[in-house]
C-alpha positions in Angstrom: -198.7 161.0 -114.4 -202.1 161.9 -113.2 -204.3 164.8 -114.3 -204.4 166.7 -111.0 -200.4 166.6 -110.4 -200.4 168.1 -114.4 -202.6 170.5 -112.9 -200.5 171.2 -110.3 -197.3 172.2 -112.1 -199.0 174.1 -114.5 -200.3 176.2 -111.9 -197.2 176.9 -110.5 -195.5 177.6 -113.5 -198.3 180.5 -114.4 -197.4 181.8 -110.7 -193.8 182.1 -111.5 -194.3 183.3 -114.9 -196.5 186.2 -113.3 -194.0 187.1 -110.3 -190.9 186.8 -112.1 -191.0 189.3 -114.7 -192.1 192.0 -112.2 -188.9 192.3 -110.5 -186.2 192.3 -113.0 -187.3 195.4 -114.9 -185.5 195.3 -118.6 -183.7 192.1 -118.0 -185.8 189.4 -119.9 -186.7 186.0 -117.9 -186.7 182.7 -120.5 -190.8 182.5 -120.6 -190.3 178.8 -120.5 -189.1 176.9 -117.4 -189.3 173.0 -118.5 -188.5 173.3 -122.1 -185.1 172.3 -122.1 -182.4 172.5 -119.1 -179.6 174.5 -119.0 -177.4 172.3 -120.0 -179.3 170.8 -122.9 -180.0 174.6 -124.8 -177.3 174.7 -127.2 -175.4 178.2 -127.1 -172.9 178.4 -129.9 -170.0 179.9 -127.9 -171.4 180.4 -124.7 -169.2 180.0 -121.9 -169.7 177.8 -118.9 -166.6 178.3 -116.6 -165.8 176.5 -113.4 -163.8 178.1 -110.6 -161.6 175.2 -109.1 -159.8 176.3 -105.4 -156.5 175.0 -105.2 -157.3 172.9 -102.3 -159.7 170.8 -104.4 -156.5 170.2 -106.2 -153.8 168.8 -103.9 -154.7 164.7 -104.1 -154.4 163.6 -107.7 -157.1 161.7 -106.6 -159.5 164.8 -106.9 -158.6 165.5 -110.8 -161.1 162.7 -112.4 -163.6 164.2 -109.9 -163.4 167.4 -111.0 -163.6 166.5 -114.4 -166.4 164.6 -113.9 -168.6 167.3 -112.5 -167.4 169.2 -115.3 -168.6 167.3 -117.9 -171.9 166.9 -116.0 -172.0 170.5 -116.3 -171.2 171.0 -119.5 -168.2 173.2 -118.6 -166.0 174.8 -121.1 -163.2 176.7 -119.2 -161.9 175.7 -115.3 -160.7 178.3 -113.4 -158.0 176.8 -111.2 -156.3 177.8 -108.6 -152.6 178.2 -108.5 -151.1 180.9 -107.0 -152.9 181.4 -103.7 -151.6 182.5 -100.0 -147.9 183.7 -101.3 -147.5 179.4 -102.5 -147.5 177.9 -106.1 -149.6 175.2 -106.5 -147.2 174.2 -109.7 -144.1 173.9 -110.0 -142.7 176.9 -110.1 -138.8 179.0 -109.7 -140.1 181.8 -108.1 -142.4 180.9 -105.5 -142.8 178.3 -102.6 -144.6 174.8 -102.8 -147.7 175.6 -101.1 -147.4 173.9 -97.4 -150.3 172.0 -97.8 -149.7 170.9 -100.9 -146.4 169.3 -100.0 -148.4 167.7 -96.7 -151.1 165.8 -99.1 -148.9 164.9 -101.9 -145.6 165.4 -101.7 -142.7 167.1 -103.8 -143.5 165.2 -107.2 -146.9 166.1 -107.7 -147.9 169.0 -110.2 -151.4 170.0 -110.0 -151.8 172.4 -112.6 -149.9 169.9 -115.2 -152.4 167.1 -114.1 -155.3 169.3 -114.3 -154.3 170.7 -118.1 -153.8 167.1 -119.3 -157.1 165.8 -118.1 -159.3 168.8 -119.0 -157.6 169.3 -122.6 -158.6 165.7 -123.2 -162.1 166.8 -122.8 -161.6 169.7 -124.6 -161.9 172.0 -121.9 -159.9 174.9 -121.4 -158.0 175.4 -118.3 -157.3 179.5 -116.9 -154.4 179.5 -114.3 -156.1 181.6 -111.5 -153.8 183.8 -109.8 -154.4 185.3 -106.0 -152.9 188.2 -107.2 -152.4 191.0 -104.2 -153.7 189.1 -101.2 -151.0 186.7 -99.8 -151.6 185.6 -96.6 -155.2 184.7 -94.7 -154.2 182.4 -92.0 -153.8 182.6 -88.4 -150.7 181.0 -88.2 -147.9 182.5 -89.8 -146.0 181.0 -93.3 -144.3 178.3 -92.6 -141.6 178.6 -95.5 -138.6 181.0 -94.8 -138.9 181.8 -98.6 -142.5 183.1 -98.2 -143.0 186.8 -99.5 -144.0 188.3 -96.2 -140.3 187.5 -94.6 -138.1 187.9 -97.9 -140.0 191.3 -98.7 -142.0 193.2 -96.0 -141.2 196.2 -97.5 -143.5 195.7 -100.6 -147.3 194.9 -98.2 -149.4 198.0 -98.0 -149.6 200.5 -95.7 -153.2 202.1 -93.9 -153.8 205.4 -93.4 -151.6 205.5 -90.2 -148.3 204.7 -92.6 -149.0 200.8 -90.9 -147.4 198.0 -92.9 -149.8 195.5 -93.1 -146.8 193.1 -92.6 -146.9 194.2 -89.0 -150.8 193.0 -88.5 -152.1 190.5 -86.6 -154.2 188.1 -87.5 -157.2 189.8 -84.5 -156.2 192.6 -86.1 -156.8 192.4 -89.9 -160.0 190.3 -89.4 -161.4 192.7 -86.7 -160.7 195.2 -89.6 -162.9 193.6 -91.8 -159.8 192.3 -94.4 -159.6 188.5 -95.8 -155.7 189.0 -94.9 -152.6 190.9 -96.1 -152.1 192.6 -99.1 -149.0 193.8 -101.6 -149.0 197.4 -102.4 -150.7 197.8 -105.8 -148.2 201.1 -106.1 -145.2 199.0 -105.8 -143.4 198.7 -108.9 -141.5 195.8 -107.6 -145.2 194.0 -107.1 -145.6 194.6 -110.4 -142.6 193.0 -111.4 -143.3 190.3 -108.9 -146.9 189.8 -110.6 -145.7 190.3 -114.0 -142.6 187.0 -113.5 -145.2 185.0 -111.8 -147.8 185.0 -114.9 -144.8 184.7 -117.4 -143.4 181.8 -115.7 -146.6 180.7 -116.0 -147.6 180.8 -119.4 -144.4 180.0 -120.2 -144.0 176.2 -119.0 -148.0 175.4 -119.2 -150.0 175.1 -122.2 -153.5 177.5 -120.3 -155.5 179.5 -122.2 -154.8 182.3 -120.3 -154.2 184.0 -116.4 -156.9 185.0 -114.0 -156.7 187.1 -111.1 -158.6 187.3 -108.3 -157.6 190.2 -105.7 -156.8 192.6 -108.2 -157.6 195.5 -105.8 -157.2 197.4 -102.8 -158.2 195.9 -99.7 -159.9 198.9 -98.1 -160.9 202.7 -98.5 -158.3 203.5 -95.6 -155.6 201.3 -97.4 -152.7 202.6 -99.9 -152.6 206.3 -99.8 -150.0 208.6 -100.6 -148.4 209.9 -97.3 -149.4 213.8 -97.9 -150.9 216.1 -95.2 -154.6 215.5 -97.2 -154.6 211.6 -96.4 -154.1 212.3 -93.0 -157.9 213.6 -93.0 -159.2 210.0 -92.9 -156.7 208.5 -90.1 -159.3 210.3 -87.6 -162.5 208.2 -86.3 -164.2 209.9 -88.9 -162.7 208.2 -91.7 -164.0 205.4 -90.5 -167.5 207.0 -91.0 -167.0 206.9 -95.0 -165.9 202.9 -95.9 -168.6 203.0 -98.2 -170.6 204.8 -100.5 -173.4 205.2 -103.3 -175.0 207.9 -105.0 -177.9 207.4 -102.7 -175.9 208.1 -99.9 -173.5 211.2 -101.1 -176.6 213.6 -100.4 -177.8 212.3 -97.2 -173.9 213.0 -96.0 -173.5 215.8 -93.5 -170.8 218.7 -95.6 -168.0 217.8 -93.8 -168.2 214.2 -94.2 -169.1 215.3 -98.7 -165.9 217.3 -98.0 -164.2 214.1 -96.6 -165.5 212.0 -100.0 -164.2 214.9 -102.1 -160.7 213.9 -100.9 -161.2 210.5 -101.2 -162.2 211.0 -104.4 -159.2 212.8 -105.6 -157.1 210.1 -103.6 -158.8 207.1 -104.8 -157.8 208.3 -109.2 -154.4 207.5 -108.6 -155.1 203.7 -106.6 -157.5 203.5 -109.6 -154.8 203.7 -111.8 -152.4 201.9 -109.7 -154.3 198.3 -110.5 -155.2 199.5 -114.4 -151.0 199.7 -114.5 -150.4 195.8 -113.4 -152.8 194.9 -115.7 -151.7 196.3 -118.2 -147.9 195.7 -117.5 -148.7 192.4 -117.3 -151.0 192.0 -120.3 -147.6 193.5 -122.2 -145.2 190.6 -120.6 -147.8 187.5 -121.4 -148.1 188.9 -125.1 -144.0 189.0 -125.1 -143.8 185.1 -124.1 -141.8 182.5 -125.1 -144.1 180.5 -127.2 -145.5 183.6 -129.2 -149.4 182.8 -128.3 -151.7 184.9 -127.3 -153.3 184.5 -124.2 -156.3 185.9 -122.2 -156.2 187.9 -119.4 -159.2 188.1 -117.3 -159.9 189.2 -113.7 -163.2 188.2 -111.0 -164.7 192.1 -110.1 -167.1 193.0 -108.1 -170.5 194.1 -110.0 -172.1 196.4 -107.7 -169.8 200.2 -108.4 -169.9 201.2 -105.1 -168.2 198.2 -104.1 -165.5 198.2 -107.0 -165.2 201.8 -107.5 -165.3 203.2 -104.0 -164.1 200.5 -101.8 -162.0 198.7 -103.7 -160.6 201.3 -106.0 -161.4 198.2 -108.9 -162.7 200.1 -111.7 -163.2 197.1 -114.6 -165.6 199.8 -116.4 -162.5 200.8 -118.0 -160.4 197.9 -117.9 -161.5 196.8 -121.9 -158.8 197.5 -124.0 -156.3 195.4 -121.6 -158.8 192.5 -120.1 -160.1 190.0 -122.2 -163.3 190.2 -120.5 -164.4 190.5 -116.6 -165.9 188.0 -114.7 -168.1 189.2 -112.3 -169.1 187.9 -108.8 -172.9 188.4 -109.0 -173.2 186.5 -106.6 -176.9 187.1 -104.6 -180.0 184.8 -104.3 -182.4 187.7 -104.9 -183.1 187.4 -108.4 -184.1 190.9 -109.1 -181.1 192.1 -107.8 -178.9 189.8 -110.0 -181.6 191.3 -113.0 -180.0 194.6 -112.0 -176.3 193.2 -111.5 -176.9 191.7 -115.5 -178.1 195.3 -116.6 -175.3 197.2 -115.4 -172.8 195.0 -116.0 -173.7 194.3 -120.1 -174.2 198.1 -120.5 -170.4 198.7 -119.9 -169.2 195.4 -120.7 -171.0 193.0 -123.4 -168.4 190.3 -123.1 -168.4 189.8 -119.6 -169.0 186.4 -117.8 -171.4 186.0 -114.8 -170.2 184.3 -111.8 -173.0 182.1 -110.1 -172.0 181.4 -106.1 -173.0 178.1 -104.6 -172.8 180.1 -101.1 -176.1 178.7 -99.6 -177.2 175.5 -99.1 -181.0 175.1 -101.8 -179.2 177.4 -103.9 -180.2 175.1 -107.1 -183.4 176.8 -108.6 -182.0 180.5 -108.1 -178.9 179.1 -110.1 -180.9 177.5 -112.6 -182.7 181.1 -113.1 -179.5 183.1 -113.2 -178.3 180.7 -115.8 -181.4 181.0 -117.9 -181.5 184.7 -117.6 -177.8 185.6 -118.8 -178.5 183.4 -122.0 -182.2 184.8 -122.6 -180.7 188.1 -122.3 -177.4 187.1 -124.7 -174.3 187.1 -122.1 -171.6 185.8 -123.0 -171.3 183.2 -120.4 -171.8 181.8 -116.7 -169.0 180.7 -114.5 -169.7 179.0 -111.2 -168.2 179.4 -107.9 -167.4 176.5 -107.2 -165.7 172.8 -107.5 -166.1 172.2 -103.9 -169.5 173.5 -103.4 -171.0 172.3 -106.3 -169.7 168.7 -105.2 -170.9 168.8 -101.5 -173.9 170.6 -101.4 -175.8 171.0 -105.0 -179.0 168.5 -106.0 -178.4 168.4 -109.8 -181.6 167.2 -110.5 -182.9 170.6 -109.3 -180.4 172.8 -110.6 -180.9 171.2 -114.2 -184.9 172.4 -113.7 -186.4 169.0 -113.6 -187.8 169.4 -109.8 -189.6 173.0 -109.7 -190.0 174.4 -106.2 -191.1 178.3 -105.5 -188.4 180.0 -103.1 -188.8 183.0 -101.2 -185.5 184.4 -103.1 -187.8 183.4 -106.2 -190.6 184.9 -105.7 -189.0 188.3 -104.1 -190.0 192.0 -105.3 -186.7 194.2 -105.4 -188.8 196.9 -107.5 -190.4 199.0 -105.1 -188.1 201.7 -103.4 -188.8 204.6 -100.7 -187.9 207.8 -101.4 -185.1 209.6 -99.9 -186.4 212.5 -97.4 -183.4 214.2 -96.1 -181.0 215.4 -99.2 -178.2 217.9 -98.9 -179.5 219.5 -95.9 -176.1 220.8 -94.5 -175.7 222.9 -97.2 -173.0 225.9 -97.2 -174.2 229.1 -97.1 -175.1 230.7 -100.8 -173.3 233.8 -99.8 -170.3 231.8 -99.0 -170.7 229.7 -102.1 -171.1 232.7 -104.0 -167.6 234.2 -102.4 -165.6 231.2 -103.7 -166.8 230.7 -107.0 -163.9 231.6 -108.5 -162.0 228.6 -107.0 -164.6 226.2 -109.2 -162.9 224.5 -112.2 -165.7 223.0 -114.5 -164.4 219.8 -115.7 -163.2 219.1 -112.0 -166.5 219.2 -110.2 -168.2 217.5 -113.1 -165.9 214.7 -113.3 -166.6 214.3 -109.3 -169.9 214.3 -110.5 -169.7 211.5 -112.8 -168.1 209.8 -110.2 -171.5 209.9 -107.6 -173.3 209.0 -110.8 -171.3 205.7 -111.6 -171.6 204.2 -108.2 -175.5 203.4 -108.5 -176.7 200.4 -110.8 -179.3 202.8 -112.5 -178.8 206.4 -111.4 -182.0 207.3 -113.1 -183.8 205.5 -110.9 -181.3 206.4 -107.6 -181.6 210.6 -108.9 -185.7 209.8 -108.6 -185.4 208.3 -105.5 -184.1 211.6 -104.0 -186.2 213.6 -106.0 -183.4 215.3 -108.0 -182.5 215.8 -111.5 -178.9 215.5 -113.3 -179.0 219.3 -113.6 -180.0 219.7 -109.5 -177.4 217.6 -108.8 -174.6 219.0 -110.5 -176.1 222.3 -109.3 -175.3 220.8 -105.2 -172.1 219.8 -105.8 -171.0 223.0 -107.7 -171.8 224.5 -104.8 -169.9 221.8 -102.4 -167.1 221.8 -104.6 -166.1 225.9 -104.6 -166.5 225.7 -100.7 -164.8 222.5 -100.3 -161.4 224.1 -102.7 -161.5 227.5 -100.7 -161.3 225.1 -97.7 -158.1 223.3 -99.0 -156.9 226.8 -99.7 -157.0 227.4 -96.2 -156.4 224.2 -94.3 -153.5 222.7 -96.3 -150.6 222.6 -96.5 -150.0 222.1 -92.8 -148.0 224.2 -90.5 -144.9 222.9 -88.2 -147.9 223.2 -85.2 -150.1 220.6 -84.9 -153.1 220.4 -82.3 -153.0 217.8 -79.7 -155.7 215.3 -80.2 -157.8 214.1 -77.0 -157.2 210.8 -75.5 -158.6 208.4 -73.3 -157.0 206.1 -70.3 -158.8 202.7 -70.9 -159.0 199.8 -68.6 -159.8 196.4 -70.4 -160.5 192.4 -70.9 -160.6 191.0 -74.0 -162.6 187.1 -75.1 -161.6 185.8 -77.9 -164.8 183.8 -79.2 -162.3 181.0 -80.0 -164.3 177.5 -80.7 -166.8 178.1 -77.9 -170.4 178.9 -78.3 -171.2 182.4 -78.3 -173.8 182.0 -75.6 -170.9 180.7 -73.5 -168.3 183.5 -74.2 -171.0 186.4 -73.6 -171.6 184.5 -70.1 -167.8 184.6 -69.6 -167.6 187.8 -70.5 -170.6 189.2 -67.8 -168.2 187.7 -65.2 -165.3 190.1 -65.4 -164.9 192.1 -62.1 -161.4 192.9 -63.1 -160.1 194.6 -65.6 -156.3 194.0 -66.0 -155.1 195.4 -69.2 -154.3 199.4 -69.9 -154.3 201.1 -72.8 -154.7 205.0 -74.2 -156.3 205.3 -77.3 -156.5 208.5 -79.4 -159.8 208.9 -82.0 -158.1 206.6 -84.6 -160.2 205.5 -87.9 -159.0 201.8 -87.3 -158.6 201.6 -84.0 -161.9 199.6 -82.5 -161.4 199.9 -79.1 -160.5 203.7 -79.5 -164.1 204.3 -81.5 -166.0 202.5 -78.4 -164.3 204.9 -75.7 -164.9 208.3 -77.4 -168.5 207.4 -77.4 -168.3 206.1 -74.1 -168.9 208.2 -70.4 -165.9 208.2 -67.9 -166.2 205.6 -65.0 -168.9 203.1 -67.3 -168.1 200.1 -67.7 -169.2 199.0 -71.2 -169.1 195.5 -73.7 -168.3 196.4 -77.2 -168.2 193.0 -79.8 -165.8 192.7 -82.5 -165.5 189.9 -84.9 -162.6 187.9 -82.7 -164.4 188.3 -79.6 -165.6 191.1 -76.6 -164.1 194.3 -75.5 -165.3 194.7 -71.7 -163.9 198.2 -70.9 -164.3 201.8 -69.0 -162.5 204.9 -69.7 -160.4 206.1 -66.2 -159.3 209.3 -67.4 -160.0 211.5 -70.1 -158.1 214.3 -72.1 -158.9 216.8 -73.9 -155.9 218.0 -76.0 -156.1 220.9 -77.8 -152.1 221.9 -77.1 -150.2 223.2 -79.7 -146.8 221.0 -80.1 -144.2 220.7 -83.0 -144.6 218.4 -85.1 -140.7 217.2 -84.5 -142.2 216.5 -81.0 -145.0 213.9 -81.9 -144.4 210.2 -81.9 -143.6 209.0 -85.5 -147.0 206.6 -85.0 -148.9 208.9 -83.4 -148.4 211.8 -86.5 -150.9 210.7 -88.4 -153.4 211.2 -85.6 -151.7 214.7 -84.7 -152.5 215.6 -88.2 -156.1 214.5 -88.9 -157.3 216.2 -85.6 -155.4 218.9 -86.7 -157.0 219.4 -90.4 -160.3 218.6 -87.6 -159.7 221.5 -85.6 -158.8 224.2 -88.9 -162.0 222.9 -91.0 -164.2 223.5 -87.9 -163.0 226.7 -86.7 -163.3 228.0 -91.0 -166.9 226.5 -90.8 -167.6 228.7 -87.5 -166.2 231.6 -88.7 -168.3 231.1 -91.7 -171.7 230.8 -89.8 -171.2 233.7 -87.7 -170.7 236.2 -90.6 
């Protein structure tokens, strides 16, 4: 090797030494790159799990394969895939043969069997991962009669509009944003259903333990109680609060704070909904046939707003029931992972970081990430996954012996802007002052501790809007006795409900299909005519509806989804504002009735409010 090319990597390795460091704040980056691999640097107990989809399993063919890129990985635990789509890939009593399964190999083959007996001779642990609440994803429909979404339609989850998601589309759940159908986490014949499925199980295999992926809700406007409060969120406006942080909660207007209040309040009791499968099913695997013990862990989401808010997937608190979380830290941004590492070891010490293969190059980010859970002593990395790994990864780089600088790499995540506009819809102090009595302490500051826990440092997040803990709690005391003299007065609802305004709606829809978008958008500037009708009312989930209320009568207008483009105009427009019995509303229209309704109250308080 010549002296200039030493040169060379030398310099770059002072370059990466000087960036790195500067963006991942108290996480601590190994100092040196080429010392040993990852694979080499001998961790006593340090976990190195695999995730295997159950696709990767349906040819015995694929089983040496997998093993083999285990043991080039050093892995100690596979994640496999059995239970996915409402099909078994074992053999199992209670569930079907997965179709494609069957299509590949037959009726004889057992994948999970096969897997156990290869991996345990390799002393490698095997986890049965179990698809827990999500059941279906495909366009076309199950093709076994025995599949859950015929023999029990009554236990998939309903949205805000009292919808069975069993009565979805496929347009419609992807246009939604949703990976497919979900159970009802509230269901106590899901948790039965969950609980059988990991007993059978652990009962007839010899795996260390279950894993579940989809242990959550599938949406903010998914799984509510039907109660006059939930029907706040069924208007467009719920749509406005999918997400949230503690940056965010100030920058809110106070109707839409008053809105996250509810949700809030809502969201404890889906909260507690998954802790209770968990934990009913941690009970049942402990009560087994064989007496052993086995683990019980579960893929989160990292980031709190995501978990928390959207998800209603709060593994801060899941320790005394799961083993330990494995979280899907999945990012190619370094300092973000640096803050995904810090958050996540601060409430949970034992949890395992999942590494995605989701980009092609993604070897010398991967090599980091590994590096920097064991130079800051996590327990373990599991990577995500089989397939990827197999197809796309250069194992030369991802071991550390070819050294390139990526942008991802050499990113700064550690500069912020400050927030400007904070709580600027404020209620009036006289008005505040009028309802103090409804304020009850521990309630508005558990609400606050709820806008705290969905930042990654809310230190840093407080600073960044240029407010301390005590100004904050100081805001939302003052939200908080408005928002429950509110309540007082809007709820519960009266036998009168307001008409909601409507709009007549003239429309094409192109699907995108397999064409190229170019070619679709073309198709789509070529409409003259536009043959379908529908009237939409402002509905949360409803995309056409959000288009047309922000949309002049008599202009024709393209709105793109993610199955294709709305070409529209609204013919007619009504205004509502009637008062009509509530006996008298359509039974899936009454969730509408009601939001605009709580609309219409809320306003006209606010009002009254401003003009004393």
């Amino acid at each position: 090797m010549g002296i200039v090319y030493i040169k060379k990597i030398i310099f770059i390795l002072l370059i990466i030494a000087l960036i790195i460091p500067g963006c991942t704040r108290s996480v601590r980056h190994p100092k040196k790159l080429l010392e040993k691999t990852i694979f080499d640097i001998e961790h006593k107990g340090f976990h190195r799990g695999l995730w295997v989809r159950a696709v990767s399993i349906a040819s015995p063919d694929s089983i040496p394969r997998i093993l083999q890129i285990a043991q080039n990985l050093g892995i100690t635990d596979i994640y496999v895939q059995v239970v996915v789509a409402g099909y078994a890939y074992y053999n199992s009593n209670l569930l079907p043969r997965s179709q494609y399964l069957s299509k590949i190999s037959g009726s004889n083959y057992d994948p999970l069997d096969s897997l156990i007996h290869a991996a345990h001779n390799r002393s490698i642990r095997v986890h049965a991962w179990v698809n827990a609440l999500l059941v279906w994803s495909l366009k076309e429909p199950p093709d076994s009669s025995n599949h859950i979404l015929y023999t029990h339609p009554e236990w998939f989850i309903k949205d805000v509009c009292t919808r069975s998601m069993a009565d979805y589309s496929y347009k419609e759940w992807i246009d939604s944003g949703l990976e497919g159908l979900y159970l009802d986490p509230a269901n106590q014949q899901v948790k039965e259903h969950l609980k059988n499925i990991c007993t059978e199980i652990v009962n007839k295999y010899p795996v260390t333990g279950i894993h579940f992926d989809f242990i959550r809700y599938p949406g903010t406007l998914w799984g509510f109680p039907e109660n006059d409060t939930s029907a706040i969120f069924a208007g467009i406006e719920g749509n406005t609060i999918r997400w949230l942080n503690l940056l965010r909660y100030p920058q809110l207007s106070f109707k839409s704070r008053w809105r996250v209040w509810h949700y809030w309040k809502l969201n404890k009791q889906k909260e507690k909904a998954i802790f209770q499968i968990l934990e009913y099913v941690r009970n049942s695997m402990h009560k087994n046939a064989t007496g052993k013990k086995y683990l019980l862990t579960a893929a989160v989401f990292p980031n709190p707003s995501m978990a928390r808010y959207r998800f209603s997937q709060n593994w801060m608190k899941w320790g005394k029931i799961l083993d330990y979380p494995v979280v899907m830290s999945y990012t190619r941004d370094i300092g973000f992972f640096s803050e995904l590492l810090n958050f996540t070891l601060k409430h949970e010490p034992d949890a395992v970081f999942g590494i995605g293969f989701l980009w092609p190059g993604m070897e010398v980010e991967a090599y980091w990430e590994v590096k920097t859970v064991k130079q800051n002593k996590g327990a373990g990395i599991c990577f995500f996954d089989f397939t990827s790994i197999d197809t796309l990864v250069d194992f030369e780089k991802l071991r550390g012996k070819v050294i390139t600088i990526s942008d991802s790499i050499m990113s700064d995540t550690t500069k912020f802007t400050k927030v400007n506009s904070v709580f600027i819809d404020l209620p009036d102090p006289n008005f505040v002052e009028k309802n103090k009595h409804f304020l009850t302490q521990g309630e508005y500051l558990e609400f606050v501790e709820f806008l705290l826990s969905l930042s990654l440092n809310s230190d840093q997040d407080l600073g960044r809007l240029s407010l301390n803990h005590d100004e904050l709690i100081n805001k939302v005391q003052q939200d908080v006795s408005v928002f429950k003299y509110l309540d007082s007065e809007v709820f519960p609802l009266t036998d009168e409900l307001i008409e909601p305004p409507q709009r007549d709606v003239d429309y094409e829809f192109i699907p995108w299909g397999n064409e190229d978008s170019v070619i679709v958008r073309q198709r789509a500037d070529k409409i003259k005519e536009l043959t379908q009708h529908m009237i939409v009312y402002p509905e949360a989930l409803n995309i056409l509806a959000r288009a047309a209320f922000k949309t002049e009568k008599g202009k024709r207008e393209k709105h793109t989804t993610k199955t294709g483009i709305y070409i529209f105009e609204v013919k007619k427009i009504c205004e509502g504002g009637k008062p009509i019995a509530k006996n008298n509303v359509k039974p899936e229209l009454l969730r509408i009735y009601q939001s605009w309704t709580i609309k219409q109250k809320l306003q006209t308080l606010l009002d009254e409010d401003a003009e004393k």
